[in-house]
LUMDRENLO-641055 format. One record per residue: x negated, y, z of N, C-alpha, C in turn. Coordinates in steps of 0.2 Angstrom, whole numbers, padded with zeros to 4 digits, always signed. Each point is the difference from the previous one (the first is absolute). Layout:
% residues N
XYZXYZXYZ ...
This chain:
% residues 393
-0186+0291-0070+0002-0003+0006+0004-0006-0002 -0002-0007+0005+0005-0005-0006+0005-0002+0008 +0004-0002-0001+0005-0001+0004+0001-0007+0005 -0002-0001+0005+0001-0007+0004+0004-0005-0002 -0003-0005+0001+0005-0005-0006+0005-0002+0007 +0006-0001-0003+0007-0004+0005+0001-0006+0000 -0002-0001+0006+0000-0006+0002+0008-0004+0001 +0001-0004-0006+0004-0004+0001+0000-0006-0005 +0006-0005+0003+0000-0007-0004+0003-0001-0009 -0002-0002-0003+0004-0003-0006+0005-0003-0002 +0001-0002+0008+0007-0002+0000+0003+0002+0005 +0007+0001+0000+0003+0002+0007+0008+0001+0000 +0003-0002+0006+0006+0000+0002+0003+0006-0002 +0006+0000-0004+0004+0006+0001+0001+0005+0005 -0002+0005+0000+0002+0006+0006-0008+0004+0003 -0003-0004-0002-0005+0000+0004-0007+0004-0005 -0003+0007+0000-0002+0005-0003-0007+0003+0003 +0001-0002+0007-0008+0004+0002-0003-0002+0000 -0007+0004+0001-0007-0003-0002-0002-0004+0007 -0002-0004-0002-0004-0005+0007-0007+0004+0001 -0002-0001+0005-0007+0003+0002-0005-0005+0004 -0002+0001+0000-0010-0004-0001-0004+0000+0009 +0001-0005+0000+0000-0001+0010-0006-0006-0001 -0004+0000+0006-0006-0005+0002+0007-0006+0005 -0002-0005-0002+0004-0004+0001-0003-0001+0009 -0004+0003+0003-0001-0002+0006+0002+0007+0005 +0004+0002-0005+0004+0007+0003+0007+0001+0004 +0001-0008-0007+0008-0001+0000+0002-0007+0004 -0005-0002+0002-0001-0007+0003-0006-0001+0008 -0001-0004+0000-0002-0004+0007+0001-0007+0001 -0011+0000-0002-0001-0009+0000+0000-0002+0008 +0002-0007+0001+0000+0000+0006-0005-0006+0001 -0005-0002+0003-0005-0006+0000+0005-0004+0004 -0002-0007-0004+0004-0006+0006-0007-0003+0005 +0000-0005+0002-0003+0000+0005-0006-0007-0003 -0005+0001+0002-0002-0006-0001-0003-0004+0005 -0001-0008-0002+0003-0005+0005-0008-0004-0001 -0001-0001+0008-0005-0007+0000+0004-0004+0000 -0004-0007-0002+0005-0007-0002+0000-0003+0006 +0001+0000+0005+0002-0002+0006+0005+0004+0001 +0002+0008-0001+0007+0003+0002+0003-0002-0005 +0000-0004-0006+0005-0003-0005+0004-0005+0004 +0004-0003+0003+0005-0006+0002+0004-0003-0005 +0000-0005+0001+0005-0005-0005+0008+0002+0003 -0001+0001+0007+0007+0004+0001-0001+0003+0007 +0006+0005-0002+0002+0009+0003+0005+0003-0001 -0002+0007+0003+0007+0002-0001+0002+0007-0006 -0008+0000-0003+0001+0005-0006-0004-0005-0005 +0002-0001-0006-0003-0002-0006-0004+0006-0002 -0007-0002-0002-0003+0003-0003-0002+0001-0006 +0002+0004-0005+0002+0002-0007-0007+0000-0003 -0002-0003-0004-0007+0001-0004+0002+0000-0008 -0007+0001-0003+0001+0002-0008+0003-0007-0004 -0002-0006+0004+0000-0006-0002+0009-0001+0001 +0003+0001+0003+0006+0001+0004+0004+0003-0008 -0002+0006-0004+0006+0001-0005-0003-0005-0005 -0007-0002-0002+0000-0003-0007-0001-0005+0001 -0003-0004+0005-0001-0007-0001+0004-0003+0005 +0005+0001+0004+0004-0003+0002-0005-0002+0005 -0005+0002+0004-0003-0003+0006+0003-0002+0004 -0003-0003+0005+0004-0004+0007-0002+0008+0004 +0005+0000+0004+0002+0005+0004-0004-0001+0008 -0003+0005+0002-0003+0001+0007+0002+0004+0003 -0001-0001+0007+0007+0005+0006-0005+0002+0005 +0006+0003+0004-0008+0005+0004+0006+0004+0005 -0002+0000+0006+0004+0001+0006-0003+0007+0001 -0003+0004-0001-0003+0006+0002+0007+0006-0001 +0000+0003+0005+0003+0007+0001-0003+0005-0005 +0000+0003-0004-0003+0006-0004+0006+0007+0000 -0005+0003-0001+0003+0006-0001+0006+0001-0005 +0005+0004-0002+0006-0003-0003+0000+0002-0008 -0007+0003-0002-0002+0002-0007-0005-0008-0003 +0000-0004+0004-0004-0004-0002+0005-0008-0001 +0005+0002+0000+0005-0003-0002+0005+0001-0008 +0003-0006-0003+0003+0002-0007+0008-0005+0002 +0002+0006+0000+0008-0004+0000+0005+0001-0008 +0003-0004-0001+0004+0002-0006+0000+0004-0002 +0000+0002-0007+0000+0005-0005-0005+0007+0002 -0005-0003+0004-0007+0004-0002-0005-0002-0005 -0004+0005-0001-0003+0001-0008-0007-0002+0003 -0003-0005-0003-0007-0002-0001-0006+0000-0004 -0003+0000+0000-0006-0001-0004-0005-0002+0001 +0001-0006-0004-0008-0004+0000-0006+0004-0003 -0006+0000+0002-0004+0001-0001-0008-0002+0000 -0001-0007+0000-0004-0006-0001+0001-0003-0002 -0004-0003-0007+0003-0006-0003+0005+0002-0003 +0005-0001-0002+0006+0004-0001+0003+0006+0001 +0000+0003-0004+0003+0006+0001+0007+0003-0002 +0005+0002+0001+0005+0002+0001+0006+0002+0005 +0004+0003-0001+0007+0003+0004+0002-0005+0001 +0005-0001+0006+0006-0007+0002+0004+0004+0005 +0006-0001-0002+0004+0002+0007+0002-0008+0003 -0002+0002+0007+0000-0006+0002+0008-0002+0003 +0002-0006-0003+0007-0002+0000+0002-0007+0005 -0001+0001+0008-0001-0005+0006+0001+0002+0007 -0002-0004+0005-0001+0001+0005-0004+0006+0003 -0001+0001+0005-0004+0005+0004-0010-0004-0001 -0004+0003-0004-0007-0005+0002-0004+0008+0001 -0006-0006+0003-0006+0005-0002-0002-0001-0005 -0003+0007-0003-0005-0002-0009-0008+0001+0003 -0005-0004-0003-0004+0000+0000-0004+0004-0004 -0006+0000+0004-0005+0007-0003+0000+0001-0010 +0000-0006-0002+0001+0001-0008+0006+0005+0000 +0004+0001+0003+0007+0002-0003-0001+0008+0004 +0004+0004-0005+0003+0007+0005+0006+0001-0001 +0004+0002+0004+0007+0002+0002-0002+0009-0003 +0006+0001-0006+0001+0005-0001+0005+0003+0000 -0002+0008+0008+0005+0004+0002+0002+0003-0007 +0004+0002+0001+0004+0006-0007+0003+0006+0004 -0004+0005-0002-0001+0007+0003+0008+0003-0004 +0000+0005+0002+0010+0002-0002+0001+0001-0008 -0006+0002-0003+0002+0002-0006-0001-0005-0006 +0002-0004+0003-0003-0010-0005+0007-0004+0003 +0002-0005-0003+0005-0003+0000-0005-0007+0002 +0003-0006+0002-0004-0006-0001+0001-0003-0007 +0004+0000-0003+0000-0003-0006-0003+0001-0006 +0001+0007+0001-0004+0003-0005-0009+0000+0002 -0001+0002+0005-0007-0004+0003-0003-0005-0002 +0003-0006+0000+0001-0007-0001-0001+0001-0007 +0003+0002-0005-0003+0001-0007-0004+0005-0002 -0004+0007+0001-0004-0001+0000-0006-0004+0002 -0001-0002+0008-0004-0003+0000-0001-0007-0004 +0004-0003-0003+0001-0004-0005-0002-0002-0007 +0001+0008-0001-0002+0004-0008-0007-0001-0001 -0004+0005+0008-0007-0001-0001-0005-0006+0003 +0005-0004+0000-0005-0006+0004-0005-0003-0008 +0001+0001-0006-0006+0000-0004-0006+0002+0002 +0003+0008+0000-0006+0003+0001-0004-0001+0006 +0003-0002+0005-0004-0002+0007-0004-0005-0002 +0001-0005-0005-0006-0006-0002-0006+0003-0002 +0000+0006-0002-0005+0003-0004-0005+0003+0008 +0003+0000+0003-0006+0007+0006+0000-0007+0008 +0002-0005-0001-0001-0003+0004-0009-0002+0001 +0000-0001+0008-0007-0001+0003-0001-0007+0002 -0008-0001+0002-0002-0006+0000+0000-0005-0004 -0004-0007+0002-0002-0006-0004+0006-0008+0003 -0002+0000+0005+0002-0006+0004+0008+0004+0002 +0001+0005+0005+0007+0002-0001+0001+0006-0004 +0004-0003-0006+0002+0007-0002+0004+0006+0002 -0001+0006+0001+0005+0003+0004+0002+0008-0004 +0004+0003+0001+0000+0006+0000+0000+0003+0007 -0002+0009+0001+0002+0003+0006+0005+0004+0001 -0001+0002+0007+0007+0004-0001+0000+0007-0002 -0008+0001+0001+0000+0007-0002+0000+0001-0011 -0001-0007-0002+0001+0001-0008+0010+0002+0000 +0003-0005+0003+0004+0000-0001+0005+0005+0000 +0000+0004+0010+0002+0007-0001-0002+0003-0005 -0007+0000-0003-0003+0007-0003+0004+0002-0009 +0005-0007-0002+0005-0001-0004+0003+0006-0001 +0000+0002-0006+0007+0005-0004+0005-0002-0001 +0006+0001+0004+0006-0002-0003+0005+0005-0003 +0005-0001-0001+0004+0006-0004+0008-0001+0003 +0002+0004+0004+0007-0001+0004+0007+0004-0005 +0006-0004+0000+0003+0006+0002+0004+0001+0003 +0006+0004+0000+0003+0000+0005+0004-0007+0004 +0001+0001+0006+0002-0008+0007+0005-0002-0005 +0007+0004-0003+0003-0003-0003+0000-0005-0008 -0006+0005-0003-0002-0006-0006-0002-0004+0002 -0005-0001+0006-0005-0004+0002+0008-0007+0002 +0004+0004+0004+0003-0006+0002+0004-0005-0008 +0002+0007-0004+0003-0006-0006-0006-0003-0004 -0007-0001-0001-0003-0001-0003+0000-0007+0004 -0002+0001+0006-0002-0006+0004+0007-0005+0003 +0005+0003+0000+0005-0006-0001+0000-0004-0008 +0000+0005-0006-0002-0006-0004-0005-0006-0003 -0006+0004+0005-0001-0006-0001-0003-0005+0004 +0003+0002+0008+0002-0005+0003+0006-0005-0003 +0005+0001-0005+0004-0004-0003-0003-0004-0004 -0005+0004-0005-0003-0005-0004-0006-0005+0004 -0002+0000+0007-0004-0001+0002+0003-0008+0004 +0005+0003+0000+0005-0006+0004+0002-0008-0007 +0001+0005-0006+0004-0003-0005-0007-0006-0002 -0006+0006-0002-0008-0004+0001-0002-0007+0003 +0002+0002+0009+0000-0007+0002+0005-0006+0000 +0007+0003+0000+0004-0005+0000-0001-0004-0009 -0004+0000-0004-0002-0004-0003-0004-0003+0001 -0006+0005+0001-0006-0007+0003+0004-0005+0004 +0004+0002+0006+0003-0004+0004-0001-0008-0004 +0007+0003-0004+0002-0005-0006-0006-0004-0004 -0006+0003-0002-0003-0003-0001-0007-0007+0006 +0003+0005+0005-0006-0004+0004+0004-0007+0000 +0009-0001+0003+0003-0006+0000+0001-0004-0005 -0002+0001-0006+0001-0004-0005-0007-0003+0000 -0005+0004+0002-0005-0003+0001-0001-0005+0006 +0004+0000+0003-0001-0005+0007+0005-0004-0002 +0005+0000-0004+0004-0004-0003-0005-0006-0003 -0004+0003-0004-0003-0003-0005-0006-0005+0004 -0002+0002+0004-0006-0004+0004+0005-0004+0004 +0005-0002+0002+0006-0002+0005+0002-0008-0006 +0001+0003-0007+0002-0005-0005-0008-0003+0000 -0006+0001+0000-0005-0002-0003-0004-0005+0006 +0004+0003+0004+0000-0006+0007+0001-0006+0001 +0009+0001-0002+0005-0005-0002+0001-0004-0006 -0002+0003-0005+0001-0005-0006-0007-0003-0003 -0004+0002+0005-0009-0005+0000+0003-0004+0004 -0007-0008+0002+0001-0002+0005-0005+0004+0004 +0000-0001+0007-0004+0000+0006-0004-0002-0001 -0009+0002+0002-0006-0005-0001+0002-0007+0004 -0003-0005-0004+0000-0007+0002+0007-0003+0000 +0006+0005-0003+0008-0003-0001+0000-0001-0008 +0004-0005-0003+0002-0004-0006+0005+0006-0003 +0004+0002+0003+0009+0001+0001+0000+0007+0003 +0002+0007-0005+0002+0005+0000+0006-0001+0006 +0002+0007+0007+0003+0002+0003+0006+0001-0005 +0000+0002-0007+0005+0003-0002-0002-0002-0008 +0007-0003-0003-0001-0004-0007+0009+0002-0002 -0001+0000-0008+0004+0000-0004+0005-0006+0000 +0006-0001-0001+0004-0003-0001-0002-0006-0004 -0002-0008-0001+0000-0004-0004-0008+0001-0001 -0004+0000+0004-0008-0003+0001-0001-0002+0007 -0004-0005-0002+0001-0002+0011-0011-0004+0000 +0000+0000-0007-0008-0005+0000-0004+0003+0005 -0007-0003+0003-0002+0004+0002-0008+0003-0006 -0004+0005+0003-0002+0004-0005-0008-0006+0002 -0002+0001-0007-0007+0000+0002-0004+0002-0001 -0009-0001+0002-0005+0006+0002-0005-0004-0007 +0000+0008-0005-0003-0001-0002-0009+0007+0000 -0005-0003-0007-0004+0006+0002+0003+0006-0005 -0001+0006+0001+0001+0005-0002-0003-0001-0009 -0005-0003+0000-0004-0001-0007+0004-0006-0001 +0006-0003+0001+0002-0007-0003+0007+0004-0004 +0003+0004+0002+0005+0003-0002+0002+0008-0001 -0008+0002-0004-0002+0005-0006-0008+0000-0001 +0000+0003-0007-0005-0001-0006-0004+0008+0004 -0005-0002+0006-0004+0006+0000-0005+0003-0005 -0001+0007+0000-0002+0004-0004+0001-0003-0010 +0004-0001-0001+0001-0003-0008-0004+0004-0003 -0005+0000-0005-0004+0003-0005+0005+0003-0006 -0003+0006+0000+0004+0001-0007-0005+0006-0003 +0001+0002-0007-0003+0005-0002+0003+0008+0001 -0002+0004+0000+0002+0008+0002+0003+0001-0007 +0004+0006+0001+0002+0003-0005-0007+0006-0003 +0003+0004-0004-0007+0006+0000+0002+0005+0006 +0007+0001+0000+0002+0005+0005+0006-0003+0005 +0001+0001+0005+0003-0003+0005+0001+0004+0007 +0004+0000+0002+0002+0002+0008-0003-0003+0006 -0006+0003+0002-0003-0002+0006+0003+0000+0006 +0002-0004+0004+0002+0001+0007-0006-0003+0004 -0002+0005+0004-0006-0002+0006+0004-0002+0006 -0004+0002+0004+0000-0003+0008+0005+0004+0003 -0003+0006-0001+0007+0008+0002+0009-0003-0006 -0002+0000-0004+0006-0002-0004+0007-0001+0002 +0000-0003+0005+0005-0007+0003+0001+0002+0011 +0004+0002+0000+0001+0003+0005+0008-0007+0004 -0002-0002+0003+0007-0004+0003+0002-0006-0005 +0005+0000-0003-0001-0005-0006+0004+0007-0006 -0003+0004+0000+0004+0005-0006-0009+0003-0004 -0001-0002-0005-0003+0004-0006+0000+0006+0002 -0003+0007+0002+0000+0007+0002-0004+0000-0008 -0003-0002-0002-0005+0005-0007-0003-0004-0002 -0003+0001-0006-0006-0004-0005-0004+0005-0004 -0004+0001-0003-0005+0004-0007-0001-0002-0004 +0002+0002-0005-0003-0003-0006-0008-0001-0001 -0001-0006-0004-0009-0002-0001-0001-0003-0007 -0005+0001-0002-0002-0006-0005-0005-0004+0003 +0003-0005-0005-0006-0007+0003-0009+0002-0001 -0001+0006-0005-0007+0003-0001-0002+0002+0008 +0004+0005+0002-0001+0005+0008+0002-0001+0003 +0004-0006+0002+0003+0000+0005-0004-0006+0007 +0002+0002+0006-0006-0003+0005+0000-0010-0001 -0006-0001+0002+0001-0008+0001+0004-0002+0003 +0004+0003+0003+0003-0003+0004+0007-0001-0003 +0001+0002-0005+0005+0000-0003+0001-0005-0004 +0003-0006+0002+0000-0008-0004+0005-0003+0000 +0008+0000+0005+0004-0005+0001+0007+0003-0006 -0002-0002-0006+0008+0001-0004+0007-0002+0003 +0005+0003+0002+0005-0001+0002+0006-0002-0005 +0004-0005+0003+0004-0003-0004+0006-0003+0004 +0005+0001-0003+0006+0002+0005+0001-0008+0004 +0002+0004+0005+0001-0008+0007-0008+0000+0002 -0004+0004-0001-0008-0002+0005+0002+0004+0006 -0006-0004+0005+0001+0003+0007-0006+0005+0000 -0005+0003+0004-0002+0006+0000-0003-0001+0009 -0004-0003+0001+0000+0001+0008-0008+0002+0002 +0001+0005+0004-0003+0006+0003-0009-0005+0004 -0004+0000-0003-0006-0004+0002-0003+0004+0007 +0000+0005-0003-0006+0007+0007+0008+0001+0005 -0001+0001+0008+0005+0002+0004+0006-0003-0002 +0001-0006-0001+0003-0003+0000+0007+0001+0003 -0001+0002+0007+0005+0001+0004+0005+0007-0002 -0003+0003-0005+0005+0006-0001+0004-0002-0005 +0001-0006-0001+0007-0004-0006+0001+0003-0006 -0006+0004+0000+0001+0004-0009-0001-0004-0006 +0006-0005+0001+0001-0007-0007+0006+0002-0004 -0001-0002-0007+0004+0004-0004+0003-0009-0004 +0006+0002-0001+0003-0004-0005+0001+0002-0007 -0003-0001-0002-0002+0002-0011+0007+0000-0002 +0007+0003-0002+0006-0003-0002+0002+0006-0007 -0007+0004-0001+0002+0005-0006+0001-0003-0006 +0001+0003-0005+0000-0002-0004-0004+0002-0006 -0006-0001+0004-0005+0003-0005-0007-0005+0000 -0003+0000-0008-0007-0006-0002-0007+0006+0003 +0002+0005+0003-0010+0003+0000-0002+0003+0007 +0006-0003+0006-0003+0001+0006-0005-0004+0004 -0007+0004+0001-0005-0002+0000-0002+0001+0008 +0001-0007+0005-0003+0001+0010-0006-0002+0000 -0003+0004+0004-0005+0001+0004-0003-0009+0003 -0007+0000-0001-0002-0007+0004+0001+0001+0006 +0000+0007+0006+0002-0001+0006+0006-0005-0001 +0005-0003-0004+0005-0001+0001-0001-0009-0003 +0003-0003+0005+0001-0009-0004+0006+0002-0005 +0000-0004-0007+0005-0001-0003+0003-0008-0001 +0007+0000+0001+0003-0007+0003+0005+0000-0007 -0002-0005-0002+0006+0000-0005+0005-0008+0003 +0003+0003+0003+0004-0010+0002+0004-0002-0003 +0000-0005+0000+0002-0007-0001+0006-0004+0001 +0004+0006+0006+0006-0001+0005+0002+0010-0003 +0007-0001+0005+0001+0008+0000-0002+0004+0001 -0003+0004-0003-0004+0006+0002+0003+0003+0005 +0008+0003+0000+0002+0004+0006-0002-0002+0005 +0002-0009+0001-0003-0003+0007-0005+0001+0002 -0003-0002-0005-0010+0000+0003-0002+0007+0002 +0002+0008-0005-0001+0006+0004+0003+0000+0007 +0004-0002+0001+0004+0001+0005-0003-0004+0007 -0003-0006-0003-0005-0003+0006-0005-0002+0001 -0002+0005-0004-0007+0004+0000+0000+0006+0005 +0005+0004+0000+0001+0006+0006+0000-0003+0006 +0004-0007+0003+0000+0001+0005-0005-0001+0005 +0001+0001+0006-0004+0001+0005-0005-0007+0004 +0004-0005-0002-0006-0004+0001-0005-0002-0007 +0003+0001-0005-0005+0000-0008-0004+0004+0003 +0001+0009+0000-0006+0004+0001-0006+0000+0007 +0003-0005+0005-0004-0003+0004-0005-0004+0000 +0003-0004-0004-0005-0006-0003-0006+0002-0005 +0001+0006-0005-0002+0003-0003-0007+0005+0003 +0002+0003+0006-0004+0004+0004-0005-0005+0005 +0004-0007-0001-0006-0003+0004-0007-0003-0003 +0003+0000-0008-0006+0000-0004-0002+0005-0004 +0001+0008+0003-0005+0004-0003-0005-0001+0004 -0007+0005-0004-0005+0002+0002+0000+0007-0001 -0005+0004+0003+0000+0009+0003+0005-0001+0004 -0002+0006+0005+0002+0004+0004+0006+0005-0004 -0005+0008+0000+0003+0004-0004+0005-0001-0006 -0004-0004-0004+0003-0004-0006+0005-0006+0001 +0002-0002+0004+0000-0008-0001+0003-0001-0007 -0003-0005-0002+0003-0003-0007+0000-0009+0000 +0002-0002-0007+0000-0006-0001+0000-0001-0007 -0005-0008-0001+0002-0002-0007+0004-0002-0004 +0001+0000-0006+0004-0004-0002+0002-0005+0002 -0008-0005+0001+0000-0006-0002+0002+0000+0007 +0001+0002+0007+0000-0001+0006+0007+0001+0000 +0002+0004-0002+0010+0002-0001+0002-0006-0001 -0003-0002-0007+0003-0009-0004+0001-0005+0005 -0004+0001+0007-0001-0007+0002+0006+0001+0006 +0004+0007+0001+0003+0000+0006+0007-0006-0003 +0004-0002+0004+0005-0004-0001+0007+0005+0002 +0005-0003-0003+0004+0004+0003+0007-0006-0002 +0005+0002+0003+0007-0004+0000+0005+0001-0006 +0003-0004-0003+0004+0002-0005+0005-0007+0000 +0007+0002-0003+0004-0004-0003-0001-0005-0008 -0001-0005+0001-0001-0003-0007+0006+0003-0006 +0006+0002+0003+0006+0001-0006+0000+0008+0000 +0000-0001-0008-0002+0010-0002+0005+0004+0000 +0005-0006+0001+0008+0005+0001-0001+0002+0008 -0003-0001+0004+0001+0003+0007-0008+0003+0000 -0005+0000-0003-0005+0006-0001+0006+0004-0003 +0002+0001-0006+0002+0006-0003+0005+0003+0004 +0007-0003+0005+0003+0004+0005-0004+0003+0003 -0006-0002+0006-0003+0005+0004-0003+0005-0005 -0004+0000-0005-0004+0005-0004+0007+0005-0002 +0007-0002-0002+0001+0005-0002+0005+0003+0005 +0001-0003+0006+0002+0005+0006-0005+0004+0002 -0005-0003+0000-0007+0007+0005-0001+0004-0004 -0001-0002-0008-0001+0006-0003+0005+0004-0002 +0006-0002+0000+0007+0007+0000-0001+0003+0009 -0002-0001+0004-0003+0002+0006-0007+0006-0003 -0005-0003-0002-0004+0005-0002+0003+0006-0003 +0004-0001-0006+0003+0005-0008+0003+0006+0006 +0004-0005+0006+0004+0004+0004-0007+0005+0006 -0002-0002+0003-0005+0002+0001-0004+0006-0002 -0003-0002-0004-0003+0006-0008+0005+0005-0001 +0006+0001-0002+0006+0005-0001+0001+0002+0004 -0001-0002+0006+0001+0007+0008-0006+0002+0005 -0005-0002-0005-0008+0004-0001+0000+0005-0002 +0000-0003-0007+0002+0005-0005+0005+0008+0002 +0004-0003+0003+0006+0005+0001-0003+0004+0007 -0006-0003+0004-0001+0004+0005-0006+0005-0001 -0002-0004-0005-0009+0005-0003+0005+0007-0003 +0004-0002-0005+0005+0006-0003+0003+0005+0005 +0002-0003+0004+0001+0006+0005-0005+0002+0004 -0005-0001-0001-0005+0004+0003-0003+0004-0002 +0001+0000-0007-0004+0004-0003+0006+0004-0003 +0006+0000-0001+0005+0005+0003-0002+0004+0004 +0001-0003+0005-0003+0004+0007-0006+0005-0001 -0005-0003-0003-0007+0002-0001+0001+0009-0004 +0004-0002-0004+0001+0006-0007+0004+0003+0004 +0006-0001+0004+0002+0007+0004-0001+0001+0004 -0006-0002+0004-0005+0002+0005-0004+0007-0005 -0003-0001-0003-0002+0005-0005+0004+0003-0005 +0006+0001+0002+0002+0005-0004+0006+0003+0006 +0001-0001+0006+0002+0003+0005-0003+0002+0007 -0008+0000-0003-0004+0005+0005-0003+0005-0002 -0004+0002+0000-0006+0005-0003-0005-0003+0004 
């Protein structure tokens, strides 16, 4: 006779000893449908905002809707939701009084479930939902997969200290992001201001002791596109995936025997690195390692300038470069561009390399600063991640 295994966590608060027990999550809960909408009952304006999936991730424009409903088809502050289309996951919703849209359910919490601690399970298992999700064109999960969930409870009072901490760490979580988004908006606000304007000579915002105006040269007059060199035997590939934002994420080692043709642009400290295929995702890298055997991908132009590299990465990011850039790809799905079509874009600069090197090396202690509270937020997430799994069953 072998004995029932006990169900409990790996980890766990002082005091706390009994075994959790094993409940279908559509026991302990109540999905509720939001409503859906023809696009004529959508209004630009009303008297209830309409909550959609687009509303938590892409920051959508909002639509209103004057309908009286029943009072379950409403989400007021500190209700629990779940997207379930396209995106999947828990939110407590933190606003006004809206309607939510048929994508989203409003989840009741039955007596023997806390919301918080609700809110992280359903959190823990939102991997697993990617795994049994339906359909081609919308992906979705149901709500019968999702009740039919095992979860593991234990008692209202663990549940509540479990879910206060890590609503604390949940809080701690975003108020960095926060941090990181405004340095980001910081950083596109200087990238404004210390370019000129299209069709302007003279920077909104200049250094002490420069006043000249800039002028417009081609991108190929002030750097040496793709320079030639010979490969190492062995070398660090960086491809297309490699380069996420302007931060290096990974590379593999290769030899020049095995490794793909596409492997040709030897790197050399001060080269720019700019992203050819989808351009518009700004996966351009600035080479500042200190290393002879890092080997990019042809998806990438390599720019060795002639002027200060920080500047020139720097205005290459912004948004009317990658404009102009998009107006001379080809493809749809792919759009790309060639080298030699890059070379010919013009773009504006200072003749004196003492005010290229102030902006290059303002923006880029703006990036350093940037990147270290990236960093510091992927770390607490996966924080998070490891006592998610070791403080549930």
């Amino acid at each position: 006779m072998t004995m029932a295994k006990i169900l409990q966590p790996r980890l766990r608060f002082r005091g706390f000893t009994d075994a959790w027990s094993k409940r279908k999550l559509g026991d302990v809960t109540r999905f509720i449908n939001g409503r859906a909408y023809s696009q004529d009952e959508l209004l630009q304006k009303g008297k209830y905002p309409v909550l959609r999936v687009g509303n938590f991730n892409t920051n959508d424009s909002w639509y209103y809707s004057d309908l009286e409903l029943p009072a379950k088809q409403y989400a007021n502050s500190g209700d629990l939701l779940y997207t379930w289309a396209t995106a999947f996951g828990p939110h407590v919703w933190q606003g006004g009084k809206v309607i939510y849209h048929y994508h989203i359910w409003k989840v009741e919490i039955g007596p023997d479930l806390t919301r918080d601690f609700a809110l992280q399970i359903l959190e823990r298992n939102s991997e697993d939902v990617l795994h049994e999700t339906h359909g081609s064109t919308m992906v979705h999960i149901t709500k019968a997969d999702i009740e039919s969930k095992d979860v593991s409870l234990p008692a209202i009072s663990e549940q509540s200290r479990i879910g206060e901490f890590f609503q604390k760490l949940d809080a701690l979580i975003a108020a960095n992001q926060r941090k990181c988004d405004l340095l980001k908006q910081l950083k596109q606000a200087y990238l404004q201001k210390l370019f000129p304007a299209p069709r302007e000579t003279v920077p909104k915002l200049r250094f002490p002791g420069f006043s000249d105006a800039w002028k417009q040269r081609r991108l190929g007059d002030v750097g040496d596109m793709n320079p030639q060199a010979s490969l190492p035997d062995v070398f660090e590939y960086v491809d297309l995936e490699s380069v996420v934002g302007t931060s290096l994420v990974g590379h593999r080692t290769e030899s020049r025997v095995t490794s793909p043709s596409r492997a040709q642009r030897l790197a050399q400290i001060g080269d720019v690195f700019f992203q050819l295929v989808r351009p518009y995702q700004r996966n351009n890298f600035l080479f500042e390692l200190p290393f002879t055997d890092y080997v990019f991908s042809t998806g990438y132009a390599q720019i060795r300038p002639q002027c200060d590299g920080r500047f020139l990465f720097n205005q290459l990011q912004r948004d009317p470069f990658v404009a102009e850039v998009l107006n001379r790809c080809t493809g749809t799905s792919y759009p790309a561009i060639s080298s030699s079509d890059l070379a010919e874009i013009e773009v504006r600069m200072p003749n004196n390399l003492g005010e290229q090197a102030k902006i290059g090396v303002m923006l880029t202690a703006l990036d350093h600063l940037i990147t270290r509270h990236q960093r510091r937020c992927h770390q607490m997430e996966e924080l998070k991640r490891a006592y998610l799994q070791r403080m549930f069953v």
